[in-house]
C-alpha positions as a Markdown table, in Angstrom:
| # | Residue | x | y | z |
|---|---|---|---|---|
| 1 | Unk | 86.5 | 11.6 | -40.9 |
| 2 | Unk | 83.9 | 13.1 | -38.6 |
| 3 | Unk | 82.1 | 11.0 | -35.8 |
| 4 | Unk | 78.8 | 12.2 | -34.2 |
| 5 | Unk | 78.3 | 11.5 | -30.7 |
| 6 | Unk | 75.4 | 12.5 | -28.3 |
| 7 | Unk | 75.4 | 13.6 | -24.7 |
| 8 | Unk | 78.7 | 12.4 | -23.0 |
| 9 | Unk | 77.4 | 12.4 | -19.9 |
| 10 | Unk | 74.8 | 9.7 | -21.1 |
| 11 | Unk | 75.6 | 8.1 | -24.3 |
| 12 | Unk | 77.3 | 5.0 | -23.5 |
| 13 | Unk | 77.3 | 3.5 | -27.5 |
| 14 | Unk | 78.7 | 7.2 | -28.3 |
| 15 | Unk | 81.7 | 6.2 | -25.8 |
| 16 | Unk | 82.2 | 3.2 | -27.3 |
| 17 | Unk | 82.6 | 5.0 | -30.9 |
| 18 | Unk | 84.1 | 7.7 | -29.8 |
| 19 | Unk | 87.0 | 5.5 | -28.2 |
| 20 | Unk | 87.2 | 3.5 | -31.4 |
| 21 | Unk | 87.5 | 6.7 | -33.2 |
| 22 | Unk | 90.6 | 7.5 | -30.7 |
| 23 | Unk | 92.3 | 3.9 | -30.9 |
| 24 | Unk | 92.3 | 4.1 | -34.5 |
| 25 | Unk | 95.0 | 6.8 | -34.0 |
| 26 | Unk | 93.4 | 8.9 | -37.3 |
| 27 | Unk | 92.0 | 12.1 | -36.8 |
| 28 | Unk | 88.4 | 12.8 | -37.1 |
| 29 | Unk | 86.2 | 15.9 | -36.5 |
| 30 | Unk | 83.7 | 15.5 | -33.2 |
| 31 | Unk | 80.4 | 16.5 | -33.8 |
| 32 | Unk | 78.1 | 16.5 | -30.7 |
| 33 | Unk | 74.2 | 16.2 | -30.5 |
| 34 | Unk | 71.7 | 16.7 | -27.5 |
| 35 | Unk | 69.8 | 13.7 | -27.4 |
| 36 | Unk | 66.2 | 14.5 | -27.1 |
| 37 | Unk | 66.4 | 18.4 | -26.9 |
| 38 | Unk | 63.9 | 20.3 | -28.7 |
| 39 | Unk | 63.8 | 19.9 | -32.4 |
| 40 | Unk | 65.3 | 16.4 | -32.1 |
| 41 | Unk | 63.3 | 14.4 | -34.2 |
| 42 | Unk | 63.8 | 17.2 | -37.0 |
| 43 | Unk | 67.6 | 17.2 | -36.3 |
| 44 | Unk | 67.8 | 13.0 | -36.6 |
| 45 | Unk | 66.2 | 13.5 | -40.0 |
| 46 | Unk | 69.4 | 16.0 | -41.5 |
| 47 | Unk | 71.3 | 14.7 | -43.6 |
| 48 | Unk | 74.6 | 13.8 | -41.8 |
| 49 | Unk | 72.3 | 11.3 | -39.5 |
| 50 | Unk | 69.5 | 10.6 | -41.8 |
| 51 | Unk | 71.0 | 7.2 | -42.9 |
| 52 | Unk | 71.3 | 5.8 | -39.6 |
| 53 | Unk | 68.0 | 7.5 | -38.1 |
| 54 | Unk | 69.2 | 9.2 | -36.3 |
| 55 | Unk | 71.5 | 6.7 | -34.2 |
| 56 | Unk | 74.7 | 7.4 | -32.5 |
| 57 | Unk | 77.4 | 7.7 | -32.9 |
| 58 | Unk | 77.7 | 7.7 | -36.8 |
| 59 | Unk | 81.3 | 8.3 | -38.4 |
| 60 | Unk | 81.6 | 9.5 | -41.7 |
| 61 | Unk | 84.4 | 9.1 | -43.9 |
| 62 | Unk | 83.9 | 10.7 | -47.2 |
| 63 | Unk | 81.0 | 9.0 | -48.3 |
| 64 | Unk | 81.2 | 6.1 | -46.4 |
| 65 | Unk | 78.9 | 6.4 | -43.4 |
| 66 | Unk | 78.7 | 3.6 | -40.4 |
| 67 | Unk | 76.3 | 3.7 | -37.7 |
| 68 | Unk | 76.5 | 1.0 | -34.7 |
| 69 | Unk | 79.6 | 0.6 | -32.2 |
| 70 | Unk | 80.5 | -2.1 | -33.3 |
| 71 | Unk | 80.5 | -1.8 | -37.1 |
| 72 | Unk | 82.9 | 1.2 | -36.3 |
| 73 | Unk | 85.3 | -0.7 | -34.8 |
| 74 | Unk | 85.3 | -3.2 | -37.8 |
| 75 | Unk | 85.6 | -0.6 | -40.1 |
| 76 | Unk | 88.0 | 1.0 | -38.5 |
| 77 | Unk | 90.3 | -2.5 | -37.8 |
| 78 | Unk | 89.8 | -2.8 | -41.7 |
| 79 | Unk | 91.6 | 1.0 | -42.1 |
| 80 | Unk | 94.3 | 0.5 | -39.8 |
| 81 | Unk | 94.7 | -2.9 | -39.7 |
| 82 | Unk | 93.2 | -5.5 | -36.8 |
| 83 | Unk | 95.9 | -5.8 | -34.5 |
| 84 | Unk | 95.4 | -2.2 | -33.4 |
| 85 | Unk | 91.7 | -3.2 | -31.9 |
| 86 | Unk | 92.1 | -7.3 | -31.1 |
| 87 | Unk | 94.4 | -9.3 | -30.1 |
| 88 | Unk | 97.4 | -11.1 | -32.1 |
| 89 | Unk | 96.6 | -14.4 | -30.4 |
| 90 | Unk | 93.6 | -16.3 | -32.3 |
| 91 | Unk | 92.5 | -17.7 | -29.3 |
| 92 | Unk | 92.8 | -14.7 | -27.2 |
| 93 | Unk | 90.8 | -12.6 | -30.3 |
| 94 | Unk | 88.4 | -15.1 | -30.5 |
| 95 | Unk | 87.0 | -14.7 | -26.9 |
| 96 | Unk | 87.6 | -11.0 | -27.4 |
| 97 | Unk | 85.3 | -10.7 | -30.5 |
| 98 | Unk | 82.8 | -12.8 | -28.8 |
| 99 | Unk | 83.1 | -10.8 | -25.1 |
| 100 | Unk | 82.2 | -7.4 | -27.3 |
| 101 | Unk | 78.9 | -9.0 | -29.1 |
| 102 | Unk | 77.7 | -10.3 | -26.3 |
| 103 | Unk | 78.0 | -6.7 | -24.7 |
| 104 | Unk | 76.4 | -5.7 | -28.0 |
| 105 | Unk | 73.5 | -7.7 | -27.8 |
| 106 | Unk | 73.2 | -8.8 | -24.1 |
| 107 | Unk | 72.8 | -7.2 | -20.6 |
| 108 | Unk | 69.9 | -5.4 | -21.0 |
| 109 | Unk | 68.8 | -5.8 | -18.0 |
| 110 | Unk | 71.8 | -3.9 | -16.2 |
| 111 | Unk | 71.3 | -0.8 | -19.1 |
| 112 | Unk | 67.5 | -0.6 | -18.7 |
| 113 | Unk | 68.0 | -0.5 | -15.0 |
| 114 | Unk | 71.2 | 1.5 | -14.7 |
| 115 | Unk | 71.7 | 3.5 | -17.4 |
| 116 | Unk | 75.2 | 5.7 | -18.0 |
| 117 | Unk | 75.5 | 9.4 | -16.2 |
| 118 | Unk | 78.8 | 10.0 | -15.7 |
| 119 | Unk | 77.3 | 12.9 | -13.6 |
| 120 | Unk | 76.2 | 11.4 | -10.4 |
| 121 | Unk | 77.0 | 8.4 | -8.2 |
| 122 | Unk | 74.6 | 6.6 | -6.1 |
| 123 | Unk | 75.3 | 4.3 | -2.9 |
| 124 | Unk | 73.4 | 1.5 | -2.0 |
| 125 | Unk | 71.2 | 0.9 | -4.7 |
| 126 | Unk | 68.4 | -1.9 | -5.1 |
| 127 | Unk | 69.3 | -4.8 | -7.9 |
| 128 | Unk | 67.3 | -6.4 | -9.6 |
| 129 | Unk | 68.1 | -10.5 | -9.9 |
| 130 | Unk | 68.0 | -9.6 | -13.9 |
| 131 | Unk | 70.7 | -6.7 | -13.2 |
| 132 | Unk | 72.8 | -8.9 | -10.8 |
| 133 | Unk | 73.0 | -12.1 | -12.9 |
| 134 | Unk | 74.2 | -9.9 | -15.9 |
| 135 | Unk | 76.8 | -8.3 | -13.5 |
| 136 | Unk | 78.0 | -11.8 | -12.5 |
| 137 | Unk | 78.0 | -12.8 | -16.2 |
| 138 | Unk | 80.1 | -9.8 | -17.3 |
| 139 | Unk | 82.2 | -10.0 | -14.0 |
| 140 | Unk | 83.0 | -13.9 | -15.2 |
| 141 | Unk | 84.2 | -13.0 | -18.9 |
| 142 | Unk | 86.1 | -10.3 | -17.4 |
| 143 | Unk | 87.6 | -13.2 | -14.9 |
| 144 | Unk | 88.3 | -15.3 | -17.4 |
| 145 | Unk | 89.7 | -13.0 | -19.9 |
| 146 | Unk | 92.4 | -11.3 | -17.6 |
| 147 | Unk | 93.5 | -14.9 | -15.9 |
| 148 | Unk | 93.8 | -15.9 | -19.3 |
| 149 | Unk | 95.2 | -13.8 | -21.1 |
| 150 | Unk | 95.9 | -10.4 | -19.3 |
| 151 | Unk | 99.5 | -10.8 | -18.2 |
| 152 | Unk | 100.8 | -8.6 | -20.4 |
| 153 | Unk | 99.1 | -5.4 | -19.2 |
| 154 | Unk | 96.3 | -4.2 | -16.8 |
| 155 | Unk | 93.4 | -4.6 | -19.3 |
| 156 | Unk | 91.5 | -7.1 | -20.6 |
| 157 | Unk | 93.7 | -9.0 | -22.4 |
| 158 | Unk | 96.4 | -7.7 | -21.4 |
| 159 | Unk | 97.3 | -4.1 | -23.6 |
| 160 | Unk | 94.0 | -1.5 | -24.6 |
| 161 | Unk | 91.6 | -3.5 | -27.2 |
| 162 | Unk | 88.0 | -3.3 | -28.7 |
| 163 | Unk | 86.9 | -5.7 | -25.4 |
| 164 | Unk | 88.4 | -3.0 | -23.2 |
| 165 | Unk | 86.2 | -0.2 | -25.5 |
| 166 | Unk | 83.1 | -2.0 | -25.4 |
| 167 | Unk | 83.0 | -2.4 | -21.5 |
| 168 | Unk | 84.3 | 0.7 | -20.3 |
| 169 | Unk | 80.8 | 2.5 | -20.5 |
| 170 | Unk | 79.9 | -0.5 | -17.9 |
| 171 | Unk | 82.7 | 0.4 | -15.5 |
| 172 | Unk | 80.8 | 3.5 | -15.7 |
| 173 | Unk | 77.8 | 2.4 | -14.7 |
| 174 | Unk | 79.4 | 0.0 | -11.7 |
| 175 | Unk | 81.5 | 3.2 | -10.9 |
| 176 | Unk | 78.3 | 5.3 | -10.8 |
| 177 | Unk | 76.0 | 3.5 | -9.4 |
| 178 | Unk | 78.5 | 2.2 | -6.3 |
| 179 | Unk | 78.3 | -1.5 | -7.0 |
| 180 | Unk | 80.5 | -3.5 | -4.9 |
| 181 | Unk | 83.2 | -5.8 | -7.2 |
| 182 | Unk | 85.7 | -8.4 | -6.5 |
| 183 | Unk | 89.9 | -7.4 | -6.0 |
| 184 | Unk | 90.2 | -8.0 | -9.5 |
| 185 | Unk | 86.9 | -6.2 | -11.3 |
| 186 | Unk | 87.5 | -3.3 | -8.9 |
| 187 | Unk | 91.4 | -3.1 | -10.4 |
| 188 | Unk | 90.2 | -3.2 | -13.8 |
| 189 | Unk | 87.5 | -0.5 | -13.3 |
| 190 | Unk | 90.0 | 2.1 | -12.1 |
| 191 | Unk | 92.2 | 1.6 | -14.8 |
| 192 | Unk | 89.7 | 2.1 | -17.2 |
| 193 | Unk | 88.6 | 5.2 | -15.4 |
| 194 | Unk | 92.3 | 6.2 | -15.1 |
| 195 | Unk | 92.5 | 6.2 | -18.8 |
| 196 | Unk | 93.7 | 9.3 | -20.7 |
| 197 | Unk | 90.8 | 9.2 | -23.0 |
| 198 | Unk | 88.0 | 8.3 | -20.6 |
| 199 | Unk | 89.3 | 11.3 | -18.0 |
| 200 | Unk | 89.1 | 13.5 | -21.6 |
| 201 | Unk | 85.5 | 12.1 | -21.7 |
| 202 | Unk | 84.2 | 12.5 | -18.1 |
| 203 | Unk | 85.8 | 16.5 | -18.4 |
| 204 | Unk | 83.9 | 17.4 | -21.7 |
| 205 | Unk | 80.9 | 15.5 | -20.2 |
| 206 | Unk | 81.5 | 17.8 | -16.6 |
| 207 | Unk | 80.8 | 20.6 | -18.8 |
| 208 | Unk | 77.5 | 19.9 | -21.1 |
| 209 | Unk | 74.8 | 22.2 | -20.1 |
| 210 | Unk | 72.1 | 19.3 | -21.1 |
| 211 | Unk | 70.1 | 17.4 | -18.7 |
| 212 | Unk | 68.3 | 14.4 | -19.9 |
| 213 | Unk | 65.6 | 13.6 | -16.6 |
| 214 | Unk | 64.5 | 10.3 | -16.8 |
| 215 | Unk | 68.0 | 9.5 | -17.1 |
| 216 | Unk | 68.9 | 11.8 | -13.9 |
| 217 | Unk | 65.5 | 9.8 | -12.0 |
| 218 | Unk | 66.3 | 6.6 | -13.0 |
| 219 | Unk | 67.4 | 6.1 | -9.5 |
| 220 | Unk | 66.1 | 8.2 | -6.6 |
């Protein structure tokens, strides 16, 4: 298999693949592209990300390709078998699934406004109502999820699962941008930021020698 990712220091839907690639516990080839660098919209147009237009990440596995976080992840569960990425529990799975496509689809707010750098942190920055109200929203799943079923371990339901992937680029963002979360949240953030695989991720991202500006301005 081989996955291609952008930046790390920005791409928060490469993060989510990338860490899907990782929990699948198979190994895959990591290829990385510079978002928006010169020659971009020639590069999105090669083969290898021609057929999702140059989206990432994109994982190819012979001739399968999959484009979209999310997709990856259920391809992936369908390889190595579902109880790797949700949990056993039916109940427990079903709020799980429906946490991560509401991350998928929602918040947009909070990503338009705060977008991921892994590079910088801020300190008292202005939100937005929309940005707050989908920080409360996500902060009440994540509530709900750990009181419920999170006694088994210190994620989101309890041991490492696709919920836990599809959030942790958003424990970035609340990391970076120096938003102020409740006992709990702030618990949960740093052991997703205590990770193995995200501290691999923030060290290759330390290192990129690519800048992307109006990601670096978003908040002056």
């Amino acid at each position: 298999m081989k996955l291609i990712i952008g930046n790390k220091a920005y791409s928060s839907w490469s993060l989510r693949g990338w860490l899907a690639a990782k929990q699948s516990g198979l190994h895959f080839d990591e290829i990385i592209v510079p978002l928006f660098a010169d020659g971009w919209e020639e590069r999105k147009r090669e083969d290898d990300l021609a057929p999702s237009s140059g989206k990432v990440p994109t994982l190819w596995d012979g001739e399968a390709v999959v484009w979209d976080s999310l997709a990856i992840i259920d391809y992936l569960a369908d390889k190595v078998g579902r109880d790797r990425f949700w949990p056993k529990n039916e109940v427990a799975r079903g709020m799980a699934r429906s946490m991560a496509a509401e991350m998928h689809a929602g918040y947009t707010a909070l990503r338009r406004e705060f977008p991921m750098n892994t590079r910088k942190t801020f300190h008292d920055v202005t939100i937005s109502e929309e940005t707050r109200k989908d920080a409360v929203r996500i902060l009440q799943t994540w509530a709900e999820a750990r009181s419920r079923f999170g006694k088994d371990g210190p994620y989101l339901f309890g041991t490492f699962s696709a919920a836990d992937i599809m959030f942790a680029p958003v424990v970035t963002r609340f990391v970076t941008y120096g938003f102020t979360l409740p006992g709990f949240a702030e618990s949960y953030a740093e052991t997703i930021m205590a990770h193995p695989w995200m501290e691999e991720w923030y060290a290759a991202a330390a290192k990129e020698p690519w800048t992307i500006q109006r990601i670096e301005d978003a908040v002056t």
